[in-house]
C-alpha positions as CSV (number, residue, x, y, z in Angstrom):
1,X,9.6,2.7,9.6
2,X,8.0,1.6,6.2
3,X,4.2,0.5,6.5
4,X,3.3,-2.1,4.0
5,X,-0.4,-2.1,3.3
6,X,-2.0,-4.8,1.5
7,X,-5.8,-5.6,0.9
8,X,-8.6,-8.0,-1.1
9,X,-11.8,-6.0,-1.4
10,X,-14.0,-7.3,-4.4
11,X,-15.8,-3.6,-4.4
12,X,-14.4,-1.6,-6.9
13,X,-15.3,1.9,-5.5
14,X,-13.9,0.5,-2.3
15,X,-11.0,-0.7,-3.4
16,X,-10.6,2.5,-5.3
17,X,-10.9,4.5,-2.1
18,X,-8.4,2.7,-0.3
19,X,-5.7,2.7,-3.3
20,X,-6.3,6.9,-2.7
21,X,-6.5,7.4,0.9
22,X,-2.8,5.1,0.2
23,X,-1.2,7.6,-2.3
24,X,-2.9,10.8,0.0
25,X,-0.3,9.3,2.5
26,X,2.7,9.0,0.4
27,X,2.7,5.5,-0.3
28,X,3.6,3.9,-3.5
29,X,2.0,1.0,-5.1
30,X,4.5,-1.9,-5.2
31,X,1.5,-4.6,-6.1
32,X,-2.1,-4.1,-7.7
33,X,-3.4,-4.3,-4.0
34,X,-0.2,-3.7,-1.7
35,X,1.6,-0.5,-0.5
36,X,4.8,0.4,0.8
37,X,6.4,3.5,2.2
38,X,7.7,5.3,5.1
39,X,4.7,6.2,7.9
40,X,5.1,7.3,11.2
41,X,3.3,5.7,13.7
42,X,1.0,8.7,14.2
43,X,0.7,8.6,10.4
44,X,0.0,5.3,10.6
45,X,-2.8,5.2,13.2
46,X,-4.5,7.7,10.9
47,X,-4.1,6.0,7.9
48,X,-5.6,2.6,9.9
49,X,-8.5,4.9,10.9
50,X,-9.1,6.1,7.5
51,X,-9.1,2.6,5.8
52,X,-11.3,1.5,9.0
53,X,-13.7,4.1,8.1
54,X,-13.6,3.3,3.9
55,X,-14.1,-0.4,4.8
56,X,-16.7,0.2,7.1
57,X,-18.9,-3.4,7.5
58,X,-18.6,-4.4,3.9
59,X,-16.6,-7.3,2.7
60,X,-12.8,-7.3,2.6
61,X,-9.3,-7.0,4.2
62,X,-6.9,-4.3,5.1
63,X,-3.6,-5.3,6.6
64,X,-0.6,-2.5,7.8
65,X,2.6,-4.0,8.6
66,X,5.4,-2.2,9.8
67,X,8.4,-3.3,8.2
68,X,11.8,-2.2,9.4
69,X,14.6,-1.3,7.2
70,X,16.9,-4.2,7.9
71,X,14.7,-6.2,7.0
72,X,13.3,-4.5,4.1
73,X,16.9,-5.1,2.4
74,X,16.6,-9.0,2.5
75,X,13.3,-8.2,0.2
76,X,13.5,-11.0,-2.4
77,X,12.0,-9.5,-5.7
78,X,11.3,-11.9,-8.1
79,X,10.0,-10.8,-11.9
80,X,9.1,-7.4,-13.3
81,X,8.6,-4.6,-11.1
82,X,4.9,-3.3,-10.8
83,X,4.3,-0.3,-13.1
84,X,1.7,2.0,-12.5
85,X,-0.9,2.4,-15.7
86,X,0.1,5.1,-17.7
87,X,-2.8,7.2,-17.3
88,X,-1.5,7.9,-13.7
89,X,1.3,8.9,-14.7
90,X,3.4,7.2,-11.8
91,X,5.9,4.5,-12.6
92,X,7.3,2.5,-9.9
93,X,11.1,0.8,-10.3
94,X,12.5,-1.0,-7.4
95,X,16.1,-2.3,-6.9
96,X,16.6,-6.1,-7.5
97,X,18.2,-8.5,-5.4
């Protein structure tokens, strides 16, 4: 199943470490603080665990969703697609409804 991660932490260095641990699992950045790709639920019990553990007790949110592929195709994507910066040399182009 895709796992759709999304967070608001004000902390840079923590909001850096979460966007990481993200990509370590395969993820792709869809939004400057969201997430989306396949997970298994092992995989995504670690990845919870991991963010858990990056969050710790400071300030902020972390939210997994599991999103089935039926209902990943009535995704409504409105405007332009989120691009990675070019210094990460990842550009992201989704399909449009």
């Amino acid at each position: 199943m895709k796992t759709l991660v999304v967070y608001d932490i004000s902390d840079d260095g923590i909001r850096l470490e979460v966007s990481e641990k993200c990509k370590d699992f395969g993820l792709s950045r869809i939004q400057k603080s969201a997430f989306l790709g396949y997970l298994d639920s092992s995989q995504r019990k670690e990845l919870a665990s991991s963010l858990s553990r990056i969050l710790g007790g400071e300030d902020g949110n972390i939210q997994l969703f599991v999103i089935c592929n039926p209902d990943l195709t009535l995704r409504i994507s409105i405007g332009k697609p989120f691009k990675e910066s070019p210094d990460e040399g990842v550009v992201i182009v989704w399909r449009r409804l």
